[in-house]
LUMDO-383637 format. One line per 10 residues: for each residue x, z, y of N, C-alpha, C. Coordinates in steps of 0.2 Angstrom, whole numbers. Example, Ala and Ser with C-alpha at 12.3 -4.5 7.8 and 13.67 -1.06 7.14 Angstrom:
BEGIN
66/39/-28/62/39/-22/66/39/-16; 64/35/-11/68/36/-5/64/39/0
This chain:
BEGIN
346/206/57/341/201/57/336/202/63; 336/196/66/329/196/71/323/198/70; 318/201/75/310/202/70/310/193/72; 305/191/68/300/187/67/293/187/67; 289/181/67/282/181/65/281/176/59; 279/176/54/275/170/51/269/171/48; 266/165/47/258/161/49/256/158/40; 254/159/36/249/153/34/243/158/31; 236/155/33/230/159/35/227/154/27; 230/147/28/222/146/23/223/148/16
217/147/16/215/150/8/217/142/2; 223/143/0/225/136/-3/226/137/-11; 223/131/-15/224/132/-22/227/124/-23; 232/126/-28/235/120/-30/234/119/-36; 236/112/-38/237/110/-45/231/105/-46; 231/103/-53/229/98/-55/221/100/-57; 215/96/-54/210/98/-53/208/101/-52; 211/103/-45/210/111/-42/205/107/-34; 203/102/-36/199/99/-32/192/103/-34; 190/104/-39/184/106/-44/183/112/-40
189/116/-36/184/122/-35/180/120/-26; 178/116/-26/171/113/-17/169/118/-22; 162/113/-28/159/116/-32/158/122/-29; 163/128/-31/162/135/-32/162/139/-25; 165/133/-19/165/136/-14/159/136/-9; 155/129/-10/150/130/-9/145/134/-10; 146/136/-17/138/140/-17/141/147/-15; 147/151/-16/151/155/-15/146/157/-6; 148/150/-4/146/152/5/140/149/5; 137/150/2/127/148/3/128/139/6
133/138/6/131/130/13/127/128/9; 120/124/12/117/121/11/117/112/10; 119/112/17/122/104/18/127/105/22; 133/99/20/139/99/24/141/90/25; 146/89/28/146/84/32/154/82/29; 154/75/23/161/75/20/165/69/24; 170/71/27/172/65/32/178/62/26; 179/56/24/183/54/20/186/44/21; 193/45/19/194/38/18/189/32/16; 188/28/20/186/22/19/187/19/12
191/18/11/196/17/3/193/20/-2; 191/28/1/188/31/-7/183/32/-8; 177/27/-4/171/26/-4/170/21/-11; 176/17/-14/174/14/-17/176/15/-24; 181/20/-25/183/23/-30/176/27/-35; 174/24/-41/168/29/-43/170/36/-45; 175/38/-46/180/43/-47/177/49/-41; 178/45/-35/175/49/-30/169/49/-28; 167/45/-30/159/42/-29/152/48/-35; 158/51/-38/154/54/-45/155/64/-45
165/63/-38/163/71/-38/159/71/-31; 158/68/-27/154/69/-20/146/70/-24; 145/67/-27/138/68/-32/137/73/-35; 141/74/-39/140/82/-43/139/87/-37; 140/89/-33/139/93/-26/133/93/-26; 129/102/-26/125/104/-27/123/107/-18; 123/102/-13/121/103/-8/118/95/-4; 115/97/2/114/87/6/121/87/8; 122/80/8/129/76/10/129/74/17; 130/73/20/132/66/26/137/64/26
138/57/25/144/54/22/148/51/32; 154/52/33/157/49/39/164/46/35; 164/41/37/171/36/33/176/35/41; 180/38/40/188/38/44/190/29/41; 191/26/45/192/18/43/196/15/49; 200/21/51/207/20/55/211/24/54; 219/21/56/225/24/50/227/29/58; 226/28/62/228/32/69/221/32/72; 219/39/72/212/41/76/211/40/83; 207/38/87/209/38/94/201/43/95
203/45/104/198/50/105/191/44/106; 193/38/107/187/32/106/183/33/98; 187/34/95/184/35/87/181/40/86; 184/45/89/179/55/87/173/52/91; 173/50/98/165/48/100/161/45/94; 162/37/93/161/35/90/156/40/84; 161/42/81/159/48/75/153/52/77; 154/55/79/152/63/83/143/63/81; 142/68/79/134/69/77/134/77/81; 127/77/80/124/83/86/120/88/80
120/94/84/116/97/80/111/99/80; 109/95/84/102/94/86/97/90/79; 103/85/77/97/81/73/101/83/64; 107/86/67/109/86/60/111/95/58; 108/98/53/110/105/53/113/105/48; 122/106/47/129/107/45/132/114/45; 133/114/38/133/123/38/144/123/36; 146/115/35/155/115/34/156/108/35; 162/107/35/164/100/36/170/99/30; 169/96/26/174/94/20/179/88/23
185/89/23/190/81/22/192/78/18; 191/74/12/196/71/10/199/65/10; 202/64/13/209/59/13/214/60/16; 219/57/20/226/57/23/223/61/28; 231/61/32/229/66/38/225/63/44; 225/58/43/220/55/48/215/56/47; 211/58/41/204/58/40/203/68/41; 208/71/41/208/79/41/209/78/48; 213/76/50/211/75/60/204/74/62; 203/69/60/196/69/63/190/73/60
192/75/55/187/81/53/185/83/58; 192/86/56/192/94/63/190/92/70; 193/85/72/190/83/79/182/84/78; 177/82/73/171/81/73/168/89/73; 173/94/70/170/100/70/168/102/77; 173/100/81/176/103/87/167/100/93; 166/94/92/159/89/94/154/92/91; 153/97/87/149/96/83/144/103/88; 148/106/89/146/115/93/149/112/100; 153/110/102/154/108/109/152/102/113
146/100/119/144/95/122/148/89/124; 154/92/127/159/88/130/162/85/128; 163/77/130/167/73/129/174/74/123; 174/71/120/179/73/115/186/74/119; 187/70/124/196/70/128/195/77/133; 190/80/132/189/85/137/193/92/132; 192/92/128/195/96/121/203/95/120; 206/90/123/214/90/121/219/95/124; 224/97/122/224/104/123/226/108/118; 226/115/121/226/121/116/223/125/117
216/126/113/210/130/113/205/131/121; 203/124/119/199/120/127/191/122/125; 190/123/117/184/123/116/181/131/116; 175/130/117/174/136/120/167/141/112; 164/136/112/159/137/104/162/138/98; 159/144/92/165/143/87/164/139/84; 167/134/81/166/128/77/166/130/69; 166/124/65/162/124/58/169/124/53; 167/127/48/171/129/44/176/122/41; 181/121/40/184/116/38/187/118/31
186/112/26/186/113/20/194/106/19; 199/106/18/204/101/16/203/100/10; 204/93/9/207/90/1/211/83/3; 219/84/4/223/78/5/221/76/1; 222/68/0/224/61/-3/231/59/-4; 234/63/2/241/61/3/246/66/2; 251/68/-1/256/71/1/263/70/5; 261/75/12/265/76/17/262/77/24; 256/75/27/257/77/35/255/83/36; 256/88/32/251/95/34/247/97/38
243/91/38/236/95/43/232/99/39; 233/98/33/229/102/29/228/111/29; 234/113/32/236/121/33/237/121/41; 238/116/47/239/119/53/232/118/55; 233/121/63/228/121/69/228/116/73; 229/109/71/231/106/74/228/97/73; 226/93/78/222/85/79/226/83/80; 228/76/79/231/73/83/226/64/85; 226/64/91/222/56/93/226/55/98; 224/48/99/226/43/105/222/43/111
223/44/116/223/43/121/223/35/122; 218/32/123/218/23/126/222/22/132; 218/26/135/219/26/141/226/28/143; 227/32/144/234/34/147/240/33/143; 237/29/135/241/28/130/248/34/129; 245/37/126/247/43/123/246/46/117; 248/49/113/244/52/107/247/60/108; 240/63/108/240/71/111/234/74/108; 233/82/107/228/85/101/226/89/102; 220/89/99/217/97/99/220/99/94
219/105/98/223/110/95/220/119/96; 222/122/91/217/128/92/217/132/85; 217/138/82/217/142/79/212/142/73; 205/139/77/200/139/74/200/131/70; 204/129/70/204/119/68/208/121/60; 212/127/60/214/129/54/210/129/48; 210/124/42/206/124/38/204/129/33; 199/133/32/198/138/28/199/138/23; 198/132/19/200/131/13/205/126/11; 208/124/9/213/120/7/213/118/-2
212/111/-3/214/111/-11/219/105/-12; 226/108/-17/232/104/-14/230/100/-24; 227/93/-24/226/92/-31/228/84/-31; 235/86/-36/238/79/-33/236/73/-39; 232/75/-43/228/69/-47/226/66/-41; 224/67/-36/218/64/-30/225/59/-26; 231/60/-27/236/56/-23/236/50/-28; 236/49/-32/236/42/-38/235/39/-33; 228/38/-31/225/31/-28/228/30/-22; 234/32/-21/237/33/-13/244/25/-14
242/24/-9/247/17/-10/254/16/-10; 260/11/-12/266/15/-10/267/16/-3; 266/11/2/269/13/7/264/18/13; 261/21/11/258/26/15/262/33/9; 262/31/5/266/38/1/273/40/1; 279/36/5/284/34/7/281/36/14; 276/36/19/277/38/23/273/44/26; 267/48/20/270/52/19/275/58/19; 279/56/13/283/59/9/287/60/16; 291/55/18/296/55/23/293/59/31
286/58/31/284/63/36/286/71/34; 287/73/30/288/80/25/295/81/26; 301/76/26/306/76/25/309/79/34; 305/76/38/305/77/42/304/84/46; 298/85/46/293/92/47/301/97/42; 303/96/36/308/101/35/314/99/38; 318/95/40/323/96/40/325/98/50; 318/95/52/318/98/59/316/108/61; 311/108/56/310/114/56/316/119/52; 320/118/51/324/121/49/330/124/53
332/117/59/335/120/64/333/121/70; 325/120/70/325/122/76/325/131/78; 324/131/87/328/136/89/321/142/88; 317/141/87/310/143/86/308/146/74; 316/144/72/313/145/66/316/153/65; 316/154/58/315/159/56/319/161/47; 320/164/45/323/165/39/318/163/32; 311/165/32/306/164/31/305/156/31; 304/154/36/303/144/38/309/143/35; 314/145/35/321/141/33/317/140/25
318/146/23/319/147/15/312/141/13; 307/140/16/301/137/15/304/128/14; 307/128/21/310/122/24/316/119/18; 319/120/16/326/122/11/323/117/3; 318/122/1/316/121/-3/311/115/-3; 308/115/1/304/109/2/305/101/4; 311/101/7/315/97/6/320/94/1; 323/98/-3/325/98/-7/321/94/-14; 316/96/-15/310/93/-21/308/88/-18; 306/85/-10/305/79/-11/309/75/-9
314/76/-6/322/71/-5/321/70/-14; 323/74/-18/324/70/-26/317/68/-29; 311/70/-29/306/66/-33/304/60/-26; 304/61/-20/302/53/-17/302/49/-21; 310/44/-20/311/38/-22/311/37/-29; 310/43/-34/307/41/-41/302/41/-41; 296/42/-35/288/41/-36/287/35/-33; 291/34/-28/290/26/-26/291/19/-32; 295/20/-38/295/14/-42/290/18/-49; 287/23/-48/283/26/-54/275/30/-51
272/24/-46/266/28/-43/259/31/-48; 262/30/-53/256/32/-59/258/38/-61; 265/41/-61/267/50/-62/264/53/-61; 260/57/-63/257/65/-61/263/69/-59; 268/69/-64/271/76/-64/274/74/-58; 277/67/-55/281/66/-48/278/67/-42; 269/65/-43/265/67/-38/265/72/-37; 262/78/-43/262/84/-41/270/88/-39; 275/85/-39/283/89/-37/281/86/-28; 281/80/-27/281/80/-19/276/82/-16
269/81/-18/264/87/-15/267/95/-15; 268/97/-20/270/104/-21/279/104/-13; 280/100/-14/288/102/-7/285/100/-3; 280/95/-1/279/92/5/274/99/8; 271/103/5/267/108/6/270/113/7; 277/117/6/283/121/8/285/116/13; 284/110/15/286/109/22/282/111/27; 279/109/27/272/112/29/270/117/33; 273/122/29/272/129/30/279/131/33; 285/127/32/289/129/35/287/126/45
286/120/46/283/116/51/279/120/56; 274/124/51/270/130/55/274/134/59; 277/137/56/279/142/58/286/142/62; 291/135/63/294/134/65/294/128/73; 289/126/70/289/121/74/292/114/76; 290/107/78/295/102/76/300/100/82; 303/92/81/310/91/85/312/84/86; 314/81/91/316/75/93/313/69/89; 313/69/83/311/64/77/305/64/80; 301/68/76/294/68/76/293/68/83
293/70/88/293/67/97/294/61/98; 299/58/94/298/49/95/295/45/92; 293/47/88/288/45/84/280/42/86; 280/47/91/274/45/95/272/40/101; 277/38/104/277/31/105/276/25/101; 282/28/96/283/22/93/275/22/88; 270/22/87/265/25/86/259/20/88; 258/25/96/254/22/101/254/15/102; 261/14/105/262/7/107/264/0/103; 265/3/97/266/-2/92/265/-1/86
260/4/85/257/4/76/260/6/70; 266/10/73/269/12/67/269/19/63; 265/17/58/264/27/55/267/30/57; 265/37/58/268/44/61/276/46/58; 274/45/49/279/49/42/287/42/46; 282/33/47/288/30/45/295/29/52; 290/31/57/293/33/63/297/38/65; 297/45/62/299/49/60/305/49/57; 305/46/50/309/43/49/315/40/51; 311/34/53/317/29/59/324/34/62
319/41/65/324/43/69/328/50/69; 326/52/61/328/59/61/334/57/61; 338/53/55/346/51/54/350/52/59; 347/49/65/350/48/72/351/54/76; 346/55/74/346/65/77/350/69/75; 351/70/69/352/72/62/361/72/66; 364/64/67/370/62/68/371/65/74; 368/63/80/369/68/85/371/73/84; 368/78/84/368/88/82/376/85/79; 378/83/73/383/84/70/390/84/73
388/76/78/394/74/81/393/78/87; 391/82/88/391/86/95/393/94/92; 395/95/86/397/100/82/392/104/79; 387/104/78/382/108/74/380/107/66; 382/110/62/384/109/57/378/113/53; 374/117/55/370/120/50/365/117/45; 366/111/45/363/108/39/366/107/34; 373/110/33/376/112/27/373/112/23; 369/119/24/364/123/19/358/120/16; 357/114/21/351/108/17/353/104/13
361/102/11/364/97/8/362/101/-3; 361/98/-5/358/100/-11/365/102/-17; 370/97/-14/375/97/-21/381/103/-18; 378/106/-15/385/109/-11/393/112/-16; 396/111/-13/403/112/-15/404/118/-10; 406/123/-14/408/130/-9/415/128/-7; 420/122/-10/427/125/-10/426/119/-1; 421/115/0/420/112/5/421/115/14; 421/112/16/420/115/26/413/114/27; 410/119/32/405/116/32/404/110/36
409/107/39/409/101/43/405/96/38; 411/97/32/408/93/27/404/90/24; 402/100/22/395/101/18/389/96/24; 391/98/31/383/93/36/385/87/34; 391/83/35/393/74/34/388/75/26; 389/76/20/385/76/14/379/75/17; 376/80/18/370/79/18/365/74/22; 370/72/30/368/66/33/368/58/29; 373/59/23/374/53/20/370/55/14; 367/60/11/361/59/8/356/56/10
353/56/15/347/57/18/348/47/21; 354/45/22/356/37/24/354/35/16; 356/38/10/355/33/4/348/34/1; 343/39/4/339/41/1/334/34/6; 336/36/12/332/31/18/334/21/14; 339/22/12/342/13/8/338/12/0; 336/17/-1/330/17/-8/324/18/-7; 321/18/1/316/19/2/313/14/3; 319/10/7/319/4/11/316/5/18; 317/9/20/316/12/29/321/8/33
317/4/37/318/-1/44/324/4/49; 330/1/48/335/4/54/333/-2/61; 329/-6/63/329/-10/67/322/-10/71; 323/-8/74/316/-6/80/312/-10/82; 317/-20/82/316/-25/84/310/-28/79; 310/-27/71/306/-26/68/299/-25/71; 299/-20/73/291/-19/75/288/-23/83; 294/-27/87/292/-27/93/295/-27/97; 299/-20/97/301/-18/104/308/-22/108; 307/-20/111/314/-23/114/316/-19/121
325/-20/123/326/-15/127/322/-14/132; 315/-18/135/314/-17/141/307/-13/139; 304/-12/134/302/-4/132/307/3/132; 312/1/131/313/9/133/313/15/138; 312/12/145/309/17/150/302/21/148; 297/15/147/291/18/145/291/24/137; 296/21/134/296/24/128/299/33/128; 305/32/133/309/39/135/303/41/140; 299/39/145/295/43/147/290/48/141; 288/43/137/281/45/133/284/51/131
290/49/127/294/56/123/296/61/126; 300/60/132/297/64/138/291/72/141; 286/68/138/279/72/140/279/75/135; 283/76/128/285/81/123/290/84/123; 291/86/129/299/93/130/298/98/126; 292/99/125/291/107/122/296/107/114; 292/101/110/297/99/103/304/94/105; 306/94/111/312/91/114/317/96/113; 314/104/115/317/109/119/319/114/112; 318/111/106/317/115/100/325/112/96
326/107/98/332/105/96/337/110/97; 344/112/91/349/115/94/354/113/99; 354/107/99/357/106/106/352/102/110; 355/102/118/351/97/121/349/90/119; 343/87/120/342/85/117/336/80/122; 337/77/129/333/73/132/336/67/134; 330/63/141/333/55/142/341/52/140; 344/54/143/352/52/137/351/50/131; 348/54/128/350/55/119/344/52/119; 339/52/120/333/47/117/335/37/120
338/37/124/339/31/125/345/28/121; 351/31/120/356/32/116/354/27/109; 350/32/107/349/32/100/342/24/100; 338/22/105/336/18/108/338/12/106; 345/13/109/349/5/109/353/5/105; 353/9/99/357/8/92/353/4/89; 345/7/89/341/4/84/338/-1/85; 337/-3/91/334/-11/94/340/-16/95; 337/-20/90/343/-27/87/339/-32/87; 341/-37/93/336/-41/94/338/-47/88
């Protein structure tokens, strides 16, 4: 067995009402006043309105009220510590509102410009403790070191990124997903599906991230689409939180792959969630690898037949993940959102500028194969 390394630092409690322990976190670390960045949405929920109250510290409330953060936004946000003395920074909502946390953390101790920080560890001051409580389950920013915003200007989406962005605390409390809607929970969930089924083969994983990976996908591949027609479940909440969070940690440690790299165009230039663009194009990926002989997704196929090939065992599992995508209702047509073939230069350049998660695929995996797959799914 090769050596390895694996990663998860925060301090994470799950389950049901496992939100209740801020409360004991805060007094625990003396914070005096903290700064709670949260959904827009859940300002008007009393639910939320009565636990940010019981908190036995001063508040600053900042409301995340964009579903894609851009580095126009963190300014926007950004407070000083000049006028304002913050002892942590609480998230609750999606990933978008734990991005910006973190981005505000990062503004909070550092002068410059927020696009002066994109990167990996640009910032130089140590920043303020991050406390996560997802809304959603699946984009794991709640355990990695990791922002993601948009670039306007050079239209991009690129992140800070950094050791210290790793949230300290983490609370995984999926009573808090109820008020999460179906289609951001679909594209959650499907962001998760992702995050494992790339992290699993990429060339960067590990036996540790597989076994994480394996299992994480597995729990939300089968309770997704039964939470999609039952969004009032607890128990189906708390199963895809609970696998979308073993993705996660497998994500860490493995790192992602072509899907999720295309996704960021499709994003930038056309508005389409992270989870549901991700989606769009794992299959394709997924088919690629296969039809170029790479079959180790055998092992992620769930109903396995030993007496099968593994040739087999991968076709199963790709035709899983086609019928689970047909119960999701996940858009095969690109045309859908806009595009058309005379975006795809720009769109293989943008995916392009993410070789590094290009370079993680088990086979080759650039311009050819992004444009390929391009002109499968733009149907005018």
């Amino acid at each position: 067995m090769k050596s390895f390394r694996f990663i998860c630092k925060s301090n994470v409690s799950f389950g049901k009402g496992s939100r209740k322990n801020l409360s004991q976190i805060i007094l625990d670390n003396d914070y005096k006043s903290v700064c709670v960045v949260t959904d827009h949405a859940l300002t008007k929920i009393p639910m939320n309105i009565d636990y940010l109250n019981s908190l036995e510290c001063d508040l600053i409330l900042v409301e995340c009220d964009i579903s894609e953060p851009t580095y126009d936004t963190l300014e926007e946000k950004r407070f000083d510590q000049i006028k304002y003395k913050i002892d942590a920074i609480v998230a609750i909502g999606g990933g978008s509102t734990i991005d910006l946390a973190k981005g505000l953390s990062v503004l909070y101790a550092n002068d410059g410009p927020a696009i002066s920080y994109r990167g990996f560890n640009k910032f130089e001051v140590p920043i303020l403790p991050i406390i996560a409580i997802p809304t959603t389950a699946g984009t794991g920013s709640e355990i990695t070191p990791n922002a993601s915003f948009i670039d306007k200007v050079e239209k991009q989406k690129m992140g800070i990124n950094g050791e210290a962005l790793r949230p300290t605390y983490t609370m995984l409390d999926p009573e808090l997903t109820l008020s999460c809607p179906k289609e951001p929970t679909i594209s959650a969930g499907v962001d998760s599906l992702v995050h494992a089924a790339e992290a699993f083969v990429a060339k960067k994983s590990n036996p540790m991230a597989k076994m994480f990976a394996k299992e994480g996908f597995q729990i939300v591949l089968e309770n997704l689409p039964l939470l999609t027609s039952d969004l009032d479940n607890i128990t189906l909440r708390e199963r895809v939180m609970y696998g979308a969070f073993l993705s996660a940690i497998a994500l860490m440690n493995s790192g992602t792959g072509p899907a999720a790299a295309m996704s960021y165009p499709l994003g930038v230039h056309f508005g389409v969630p992270h989870g549901i663009g991700g989606g769009i194009f794992l299959p394709y990926v997924i088919q690629h690898n296969i039809d170029s002989g790479f079959f180790d997704y055998a092992d992620l196929h769930q109903n396995t037949d030993n007496n099968q090939s593994t040739e087999r065992k991968a076709t199963a599992f790709i035709e899983s993940i086609w019928d689970t995508w047909k119960e999701l209702k996940l858009s095969q047509n690109l045309g859908d959102f806009g595009i058309t073939p005379n975006d795809i230069p720009l769109f293989v350049s943008d995916t392009m500028d993410l070789k590094a998660a290009l370079d993680q695929n088990p086979l080759p995996f650039y311009e050819n194969e992004i444009e390929s797959i391009l002109r499968k799914l733009i149907i005018e």
